[in-house]
VOBA-1610 file (N, C-alpha, C; in pm, whole numbers, padded with zeros to 5 digits, always signed):
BEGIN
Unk-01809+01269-02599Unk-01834+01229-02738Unk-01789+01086-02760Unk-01898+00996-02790Unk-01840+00877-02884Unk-01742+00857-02928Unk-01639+00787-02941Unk-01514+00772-03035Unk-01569+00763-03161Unk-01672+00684-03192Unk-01749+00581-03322Unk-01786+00732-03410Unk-01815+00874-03361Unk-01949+00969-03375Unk-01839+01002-03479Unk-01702+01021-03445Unk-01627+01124-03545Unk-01512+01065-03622Unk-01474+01058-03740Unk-01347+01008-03828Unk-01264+01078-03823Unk-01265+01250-03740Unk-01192+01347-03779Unk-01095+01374-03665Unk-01192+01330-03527Unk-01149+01434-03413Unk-01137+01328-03294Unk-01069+01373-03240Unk-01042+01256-03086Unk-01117+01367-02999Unk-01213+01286-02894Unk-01232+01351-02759Unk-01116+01446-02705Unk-01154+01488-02561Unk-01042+01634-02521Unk-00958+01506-02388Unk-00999+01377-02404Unk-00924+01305-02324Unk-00801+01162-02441Unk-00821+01278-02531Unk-00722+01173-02690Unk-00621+01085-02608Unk-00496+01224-02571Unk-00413+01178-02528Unk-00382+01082-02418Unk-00475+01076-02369Unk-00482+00998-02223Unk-00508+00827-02293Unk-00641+00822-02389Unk-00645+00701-02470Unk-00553+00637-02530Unk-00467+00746-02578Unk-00366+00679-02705Unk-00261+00632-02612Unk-00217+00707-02470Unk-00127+00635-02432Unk-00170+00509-02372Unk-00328+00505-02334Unk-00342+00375-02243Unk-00359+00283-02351Unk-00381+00302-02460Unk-00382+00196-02552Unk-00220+00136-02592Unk-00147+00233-02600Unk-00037+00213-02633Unk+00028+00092-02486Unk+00024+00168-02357Unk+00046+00103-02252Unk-00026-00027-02207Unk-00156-00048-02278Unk-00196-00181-02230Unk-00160-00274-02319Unk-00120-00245-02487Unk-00141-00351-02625Unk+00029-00345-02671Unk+00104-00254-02609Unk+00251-00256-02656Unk+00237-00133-02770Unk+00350-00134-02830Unk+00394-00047-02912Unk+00283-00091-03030Unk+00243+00006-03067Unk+00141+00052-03237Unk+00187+00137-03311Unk+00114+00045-03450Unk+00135+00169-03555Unk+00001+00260-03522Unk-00018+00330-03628Unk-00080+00469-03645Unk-00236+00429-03701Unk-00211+00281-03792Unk-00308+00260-03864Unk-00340+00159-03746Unk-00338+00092-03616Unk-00423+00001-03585Unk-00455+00079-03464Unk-00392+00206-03370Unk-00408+00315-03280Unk-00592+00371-03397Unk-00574+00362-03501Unk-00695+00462-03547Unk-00827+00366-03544Unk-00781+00228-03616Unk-00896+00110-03591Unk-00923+00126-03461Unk-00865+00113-03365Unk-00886+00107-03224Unk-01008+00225-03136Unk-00961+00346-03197Unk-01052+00411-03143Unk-01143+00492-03245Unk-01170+00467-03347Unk-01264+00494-03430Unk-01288+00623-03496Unk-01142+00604-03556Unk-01095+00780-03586Unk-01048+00713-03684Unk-00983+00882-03765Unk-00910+00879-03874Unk-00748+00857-03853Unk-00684+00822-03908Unk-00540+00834-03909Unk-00521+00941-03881Unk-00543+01061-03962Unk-00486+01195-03936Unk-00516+01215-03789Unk-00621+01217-03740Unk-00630+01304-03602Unk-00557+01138-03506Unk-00529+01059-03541Unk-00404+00973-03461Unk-00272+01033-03414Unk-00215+01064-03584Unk-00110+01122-03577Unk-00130+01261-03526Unk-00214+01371-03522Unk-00183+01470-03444Unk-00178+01462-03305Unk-00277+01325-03239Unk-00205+01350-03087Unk-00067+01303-03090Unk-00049+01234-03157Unk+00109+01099-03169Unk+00157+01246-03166Unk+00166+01359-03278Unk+00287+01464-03243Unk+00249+01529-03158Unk+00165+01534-03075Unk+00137+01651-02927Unk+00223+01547-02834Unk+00195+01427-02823Unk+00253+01360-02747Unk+00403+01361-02782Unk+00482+01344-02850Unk+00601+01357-02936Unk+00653+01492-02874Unk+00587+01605-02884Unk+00643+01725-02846Unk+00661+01770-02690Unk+00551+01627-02637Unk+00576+01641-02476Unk+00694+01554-02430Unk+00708+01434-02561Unk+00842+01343-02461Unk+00775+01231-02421Unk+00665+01189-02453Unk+00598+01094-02399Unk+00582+00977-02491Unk+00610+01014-02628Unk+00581+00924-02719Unk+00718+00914-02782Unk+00744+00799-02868Unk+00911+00782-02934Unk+00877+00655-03075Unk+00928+00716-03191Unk+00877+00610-03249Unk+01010+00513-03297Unk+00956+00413-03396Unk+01102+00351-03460Unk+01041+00288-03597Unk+01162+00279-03678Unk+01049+00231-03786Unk+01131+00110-03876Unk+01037+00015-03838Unk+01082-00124-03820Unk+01077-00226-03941Unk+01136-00272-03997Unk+01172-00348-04118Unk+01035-00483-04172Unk+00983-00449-04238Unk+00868-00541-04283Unk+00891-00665-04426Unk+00859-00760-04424Unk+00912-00825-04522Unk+00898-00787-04646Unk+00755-00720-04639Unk+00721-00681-04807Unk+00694-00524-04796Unk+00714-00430-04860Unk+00693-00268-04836Unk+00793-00173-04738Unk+00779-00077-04732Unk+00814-00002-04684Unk+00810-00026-04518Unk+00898+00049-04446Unk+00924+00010-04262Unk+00795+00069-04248Unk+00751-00002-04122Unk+00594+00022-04032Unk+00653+00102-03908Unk+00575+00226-03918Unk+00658+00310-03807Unk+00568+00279-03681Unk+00628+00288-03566Unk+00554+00187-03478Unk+00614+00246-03332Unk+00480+00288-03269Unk+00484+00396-03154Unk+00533+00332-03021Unk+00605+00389-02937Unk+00578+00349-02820Unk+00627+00444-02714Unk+00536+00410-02570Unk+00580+00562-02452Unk+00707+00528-02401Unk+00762+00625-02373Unk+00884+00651-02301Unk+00916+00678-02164Unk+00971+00658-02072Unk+00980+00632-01954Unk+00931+00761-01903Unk+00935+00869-01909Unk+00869+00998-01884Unk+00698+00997-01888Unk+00693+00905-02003Unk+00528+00913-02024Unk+00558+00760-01908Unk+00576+00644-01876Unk+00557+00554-01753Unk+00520+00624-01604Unk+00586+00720-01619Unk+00607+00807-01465Unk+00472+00833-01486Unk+00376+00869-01615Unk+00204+00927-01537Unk+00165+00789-01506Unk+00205+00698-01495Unk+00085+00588-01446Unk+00130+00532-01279Unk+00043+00495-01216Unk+00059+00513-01053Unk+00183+00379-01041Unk+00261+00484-00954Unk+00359+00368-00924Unk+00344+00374-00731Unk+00356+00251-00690Unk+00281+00270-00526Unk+00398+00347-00433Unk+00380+00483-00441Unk+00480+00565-00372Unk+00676+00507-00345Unk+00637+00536-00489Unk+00834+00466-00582Unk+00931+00503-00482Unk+00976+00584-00483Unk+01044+00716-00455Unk+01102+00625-00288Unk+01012+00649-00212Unk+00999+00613-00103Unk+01005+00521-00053Unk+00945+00398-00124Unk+00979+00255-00147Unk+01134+00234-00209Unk+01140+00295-00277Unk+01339+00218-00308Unk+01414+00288-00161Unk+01385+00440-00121Unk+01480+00450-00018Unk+01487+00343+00104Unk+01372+00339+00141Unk+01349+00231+00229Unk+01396+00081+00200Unk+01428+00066+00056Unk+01443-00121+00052Unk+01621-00092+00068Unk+01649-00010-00017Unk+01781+00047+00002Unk+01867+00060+00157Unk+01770+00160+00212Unk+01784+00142+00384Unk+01849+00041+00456Unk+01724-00078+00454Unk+01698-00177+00519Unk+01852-00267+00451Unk+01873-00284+00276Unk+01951-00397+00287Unk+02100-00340+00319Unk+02111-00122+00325Unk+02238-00093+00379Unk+02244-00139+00499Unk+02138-00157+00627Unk+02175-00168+00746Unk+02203-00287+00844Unk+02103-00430+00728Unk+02076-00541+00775Unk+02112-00640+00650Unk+02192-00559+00540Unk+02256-00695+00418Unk+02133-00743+00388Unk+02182-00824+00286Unk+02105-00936+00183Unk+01961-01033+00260Unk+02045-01053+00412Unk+01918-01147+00470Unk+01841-01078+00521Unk+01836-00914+00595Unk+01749-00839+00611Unk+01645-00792+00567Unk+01710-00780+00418Unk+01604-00727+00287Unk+01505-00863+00251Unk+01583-00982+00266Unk+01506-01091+00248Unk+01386-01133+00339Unk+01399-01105+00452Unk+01303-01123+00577Unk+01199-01019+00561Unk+01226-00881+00480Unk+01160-00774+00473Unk+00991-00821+00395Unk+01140-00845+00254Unk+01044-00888+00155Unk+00925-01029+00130Unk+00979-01138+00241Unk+00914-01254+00263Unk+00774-01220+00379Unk+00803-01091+00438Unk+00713-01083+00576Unk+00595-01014+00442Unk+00646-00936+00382Unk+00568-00833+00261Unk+00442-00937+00212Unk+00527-01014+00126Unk+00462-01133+00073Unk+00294-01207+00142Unk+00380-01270+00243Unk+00296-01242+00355Unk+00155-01199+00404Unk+00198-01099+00403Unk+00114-00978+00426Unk-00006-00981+00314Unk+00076-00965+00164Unk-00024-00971+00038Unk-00157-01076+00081Unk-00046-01204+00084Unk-00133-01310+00113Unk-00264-01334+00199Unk-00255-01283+00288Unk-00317-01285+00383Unk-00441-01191+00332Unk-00427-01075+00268Unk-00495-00936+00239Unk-00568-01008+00072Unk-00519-01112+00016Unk-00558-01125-00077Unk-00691-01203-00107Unk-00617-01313+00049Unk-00723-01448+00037Unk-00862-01390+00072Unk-00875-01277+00162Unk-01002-01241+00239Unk-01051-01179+00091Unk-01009-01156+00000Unk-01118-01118-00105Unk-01137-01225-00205Unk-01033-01328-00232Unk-01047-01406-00309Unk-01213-01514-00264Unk-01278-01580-00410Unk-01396-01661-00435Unk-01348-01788-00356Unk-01416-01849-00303Unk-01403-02025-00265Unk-01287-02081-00375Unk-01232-02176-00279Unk-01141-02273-00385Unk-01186-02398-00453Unk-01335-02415-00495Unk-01383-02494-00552Unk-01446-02431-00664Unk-01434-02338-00658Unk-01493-02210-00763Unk-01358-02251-00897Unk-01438-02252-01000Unk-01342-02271-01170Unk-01257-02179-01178Unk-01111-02242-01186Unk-00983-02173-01198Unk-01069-02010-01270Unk-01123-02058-01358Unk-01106-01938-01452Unk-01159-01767-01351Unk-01275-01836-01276Unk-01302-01744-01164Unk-01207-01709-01054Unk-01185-01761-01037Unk-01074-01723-00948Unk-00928-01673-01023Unk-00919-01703-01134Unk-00840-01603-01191Unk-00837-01444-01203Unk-00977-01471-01252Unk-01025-01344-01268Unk-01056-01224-01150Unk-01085-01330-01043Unk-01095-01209-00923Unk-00945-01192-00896Unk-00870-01259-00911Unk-00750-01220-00876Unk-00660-01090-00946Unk-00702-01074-01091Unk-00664-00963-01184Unk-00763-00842-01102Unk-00861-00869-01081Unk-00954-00737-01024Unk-00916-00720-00899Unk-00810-00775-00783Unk-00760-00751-00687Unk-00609-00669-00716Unk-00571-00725-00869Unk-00434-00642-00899Unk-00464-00526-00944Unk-00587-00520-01038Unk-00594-00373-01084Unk-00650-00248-00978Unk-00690-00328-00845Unk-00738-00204-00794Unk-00628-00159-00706Unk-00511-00201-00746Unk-00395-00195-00663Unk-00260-00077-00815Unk-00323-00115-00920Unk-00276+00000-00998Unk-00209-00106-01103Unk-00232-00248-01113Unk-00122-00322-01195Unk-00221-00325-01333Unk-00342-00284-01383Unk-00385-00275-01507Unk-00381-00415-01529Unk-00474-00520-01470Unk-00411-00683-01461Unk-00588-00718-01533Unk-00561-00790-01644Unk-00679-00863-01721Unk-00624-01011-01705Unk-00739-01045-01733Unk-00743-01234-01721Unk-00792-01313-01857Unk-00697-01363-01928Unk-00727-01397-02062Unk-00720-01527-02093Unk-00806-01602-02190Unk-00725-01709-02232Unk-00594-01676-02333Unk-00504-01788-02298Unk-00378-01800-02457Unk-00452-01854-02567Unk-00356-01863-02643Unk-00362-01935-02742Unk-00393-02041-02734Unk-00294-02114-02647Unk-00317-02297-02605Unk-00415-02314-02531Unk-00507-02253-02501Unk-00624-02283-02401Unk-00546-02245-02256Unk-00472-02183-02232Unk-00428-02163-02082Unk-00477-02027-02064Unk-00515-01991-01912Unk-00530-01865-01887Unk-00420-01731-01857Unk-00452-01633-01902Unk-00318-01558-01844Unk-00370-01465-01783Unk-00266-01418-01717Unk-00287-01293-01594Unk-00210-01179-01654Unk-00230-01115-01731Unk-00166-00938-01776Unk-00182-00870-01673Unk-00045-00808-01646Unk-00002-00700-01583Unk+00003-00561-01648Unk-00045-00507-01718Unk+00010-00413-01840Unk+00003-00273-01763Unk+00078-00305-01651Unk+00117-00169-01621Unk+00205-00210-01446Unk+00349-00191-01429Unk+00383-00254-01283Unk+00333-00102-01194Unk+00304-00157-01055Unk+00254-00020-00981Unk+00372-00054-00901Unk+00463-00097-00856Unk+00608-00099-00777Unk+00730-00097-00883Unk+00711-00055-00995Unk+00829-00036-01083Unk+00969+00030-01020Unk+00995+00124-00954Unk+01068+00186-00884Unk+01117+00043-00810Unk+01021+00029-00704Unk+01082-00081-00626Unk+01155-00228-00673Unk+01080-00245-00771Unk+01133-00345-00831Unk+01282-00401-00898Unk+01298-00255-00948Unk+01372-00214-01019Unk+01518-00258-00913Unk+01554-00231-00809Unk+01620-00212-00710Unk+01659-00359-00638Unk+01530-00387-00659Unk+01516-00522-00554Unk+01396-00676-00632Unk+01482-00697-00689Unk+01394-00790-00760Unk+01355-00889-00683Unk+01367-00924-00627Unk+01322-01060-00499Unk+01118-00983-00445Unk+01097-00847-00500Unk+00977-00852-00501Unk+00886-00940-00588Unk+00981-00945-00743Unk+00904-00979-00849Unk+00871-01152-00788Unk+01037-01240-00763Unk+01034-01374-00728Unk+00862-01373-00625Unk+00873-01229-00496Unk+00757-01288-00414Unk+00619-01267-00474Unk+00570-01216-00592Unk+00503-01197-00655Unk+00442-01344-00720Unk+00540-01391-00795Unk+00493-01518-00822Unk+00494-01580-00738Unk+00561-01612-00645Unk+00517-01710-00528Unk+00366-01701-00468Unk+00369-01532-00436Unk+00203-01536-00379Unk+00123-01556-00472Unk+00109-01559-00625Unk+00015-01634-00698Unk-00014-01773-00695Unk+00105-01851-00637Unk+00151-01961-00666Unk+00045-02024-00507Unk+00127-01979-00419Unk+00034-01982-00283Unk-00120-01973-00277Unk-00190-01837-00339Unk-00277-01837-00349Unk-00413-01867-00419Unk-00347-01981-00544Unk-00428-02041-00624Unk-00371-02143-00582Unk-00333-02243-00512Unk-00308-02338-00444Unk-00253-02457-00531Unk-00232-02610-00468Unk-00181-02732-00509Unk-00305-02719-00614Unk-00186-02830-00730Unk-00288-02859-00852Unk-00297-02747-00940Unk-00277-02601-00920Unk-00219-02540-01001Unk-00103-02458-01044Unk-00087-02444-01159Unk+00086-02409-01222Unk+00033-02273-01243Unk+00162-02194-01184Unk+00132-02023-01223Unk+00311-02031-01307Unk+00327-01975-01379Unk+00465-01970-01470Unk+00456-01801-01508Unk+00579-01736-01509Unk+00566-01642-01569Unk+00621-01681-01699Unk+00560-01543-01801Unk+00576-01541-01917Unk+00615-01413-01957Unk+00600-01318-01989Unk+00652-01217-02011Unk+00706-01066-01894Unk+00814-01049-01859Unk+00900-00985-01723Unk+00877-00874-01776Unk+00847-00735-01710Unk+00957-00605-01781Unk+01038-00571-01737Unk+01094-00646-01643Unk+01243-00624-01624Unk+01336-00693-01660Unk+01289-00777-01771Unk+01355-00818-01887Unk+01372-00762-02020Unk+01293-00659-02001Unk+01273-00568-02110Unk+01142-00617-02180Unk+01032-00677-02124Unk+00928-00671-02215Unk+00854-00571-02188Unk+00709-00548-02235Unk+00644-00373-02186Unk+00541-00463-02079Unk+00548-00557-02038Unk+00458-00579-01954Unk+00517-00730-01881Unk+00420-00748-01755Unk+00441-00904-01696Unk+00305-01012-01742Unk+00342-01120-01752Unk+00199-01208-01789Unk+00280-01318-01733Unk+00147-01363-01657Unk+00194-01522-01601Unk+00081-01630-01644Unk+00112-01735-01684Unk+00019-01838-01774Unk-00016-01928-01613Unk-00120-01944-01664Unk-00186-02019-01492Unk-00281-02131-01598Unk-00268-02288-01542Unk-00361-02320-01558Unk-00345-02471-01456Unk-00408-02585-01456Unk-00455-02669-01338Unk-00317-02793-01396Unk-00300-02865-01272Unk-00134-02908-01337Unk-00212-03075-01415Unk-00329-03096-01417Unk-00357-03218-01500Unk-00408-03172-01639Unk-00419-03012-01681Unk-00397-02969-01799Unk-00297-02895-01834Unk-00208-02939-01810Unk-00100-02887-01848Unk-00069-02876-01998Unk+00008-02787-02117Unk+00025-02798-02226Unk+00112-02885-02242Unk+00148-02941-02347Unk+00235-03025-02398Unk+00356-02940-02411
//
């Protein structure tokens, strides 16, 4: 069924929408979750409480300058665990392993050979390097998402492009061993080559709900 067909009723895949909306756009209220998928408020809020009663959803209700608090949704680490993380579990024992048996420079050699590796696996799909940043941005988000990172290619505000992550698929690992995230930007950095600036902008292991790195050519640089 259409989202557009009904004001009343969400499809039998609601819940699955409301969280990926929630997981790709950040925390929502109730009234822009309903604009979004072409429903009523009410049948919003009844998945918001199915989800609520599973643990997946958590709200807070947040101070507005004029009116009453805007109650304003977001998933909870229980609801993170349904989205693919690249065999977590298994990946921290192993990074864990390696830096109990071989210290700090072991784990470092691990993670630089890793890198590496990306690189190498990335370039054979990446477009020509005379091809417009913006293309080659973009294949580069469609090389992250088929890897589980939910990665779109946008302009900013300032005319720069960004790379959304809105979903990490090594969260576990990361978590443990951050020198993945450092090789992460590096292999962007590597693989869109001299002449362009990759910067991150928003971490979630800084606590934001997602990663975004602003990429654009270093003779347009913003002010």
């Amino acid at each position: 069924m259409d989202v557009a067909s009904s004001k009343t009723e969400l499809p039998t895949c609601a819940r699955e929408r409301v969280m990926l909306l929630i997981k790709r756009d950040g925390p929502q209220t109730v009234a822009r979750l309903a604009r979004q998928l072409g429903v009523s408020s009410m049948a919003v809020r009844q998945q918001l409480a199915l989800l609520s009663a599973e643990g997946l959803v958590a709200f807070s209700d947040e101070p507005r300058r004029i009116g009453r608090p805007a109650r304003v949704w977001r998933l909870t680490a229980k609801a993170d665990a349904r989205f693919p993380d690249r065999h977590g579990a298994l990946a921290v024992y192993l990074l864990q392993g390696v830096q109990s048996a071989f210290g700090e420079a072991g784990l470092q050699r691990l993670t630089a050979g890793w890198t590496r590796q990306q690189l190498a696996a990335y370039r054979a799909q990446m477009p020509a390097a005379d091809l417009p940043l913006a293309q080659r941005v973009a294949a580069l988000a469609r090389i992250r998402c088929a890897e589980g990172f939910m990665a779109e290619c946008r302009p900013a505000a300032d005319g720069v492009l960004e790379l959304v992550e809105n979903h990490c698929a090594i969260a576990q690992a990361a978590t443990v061993c951050q020198r993945l995230c450092g090789g992460e930007l590096a292999l962007f950095r590597e693989l869109l080559g001299e002449g362009v600036r990759v910067e991150r902008g928003e971490h979630l292991l800084a606590g934001d709900h997602r990663c975004t790195y602003r990429i654009f050519s270093s003779r347009d640089a913003p002010p």
